[in-house]
N, C-alpha and C positions, 0 to 999 in steps of 0.2 A: 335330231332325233324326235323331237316333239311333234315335227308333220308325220313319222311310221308311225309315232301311237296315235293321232289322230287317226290315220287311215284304218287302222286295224279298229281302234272303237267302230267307226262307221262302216265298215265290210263286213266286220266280224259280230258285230253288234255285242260284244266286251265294256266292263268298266274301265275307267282306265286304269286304274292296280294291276291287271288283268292283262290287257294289251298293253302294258309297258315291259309286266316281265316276259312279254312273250316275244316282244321287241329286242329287250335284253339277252333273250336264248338264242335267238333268232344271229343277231349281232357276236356275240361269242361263238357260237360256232362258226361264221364266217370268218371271224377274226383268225380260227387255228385253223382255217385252210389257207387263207392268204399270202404270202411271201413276207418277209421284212420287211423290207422296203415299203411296203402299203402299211403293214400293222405299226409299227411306229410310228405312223401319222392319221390313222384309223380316224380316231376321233377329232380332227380338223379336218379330213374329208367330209367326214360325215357332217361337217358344219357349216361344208363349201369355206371353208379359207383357205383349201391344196386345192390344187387340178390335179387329181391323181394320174394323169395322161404325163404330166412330167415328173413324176416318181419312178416311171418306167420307162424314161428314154432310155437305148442301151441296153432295155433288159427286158424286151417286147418278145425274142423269139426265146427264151427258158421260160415268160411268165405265160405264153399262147400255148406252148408246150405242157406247160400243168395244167391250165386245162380244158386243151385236148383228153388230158389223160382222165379226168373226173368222169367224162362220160364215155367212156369206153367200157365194154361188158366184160 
């Protein structure tokens, strides 16, 4: 999480207070579009200590199905 607020400081040109909670907005809302199976392990992806590519073996065509559906009009 530390490299998103880094980036957002330097693109966004934010303090970091700033681009951390924007980090953290940013990160919760992802989190409540997700699936389970990723959100219970959210934040050790986000750490690189999962490959989230095997959190979804098995469940590749209901999780490319959601979203399909996010961008749909």
């Amino acid at each position: 999480m530390d490299e998103l607020i880094k980036m957002v400081m330097s693109q966004a040109d934010l303090d970091e207070v700033v681009a951390k909670q924007v980090v953290e907005l940013v990160l919760d809302q992802l989190k409540g579009k997700l699936p389970v199976a990723i959100t219970d392990h959210f934040d050790e992806i986000l750490a690189g200590d999962i490959d989230a590519a095997s959190l979804l073996q098995g469940d590749a065509k209901g999780i490319m199905g959601m979203f399909a559906g996010w961008f749909k009009s």
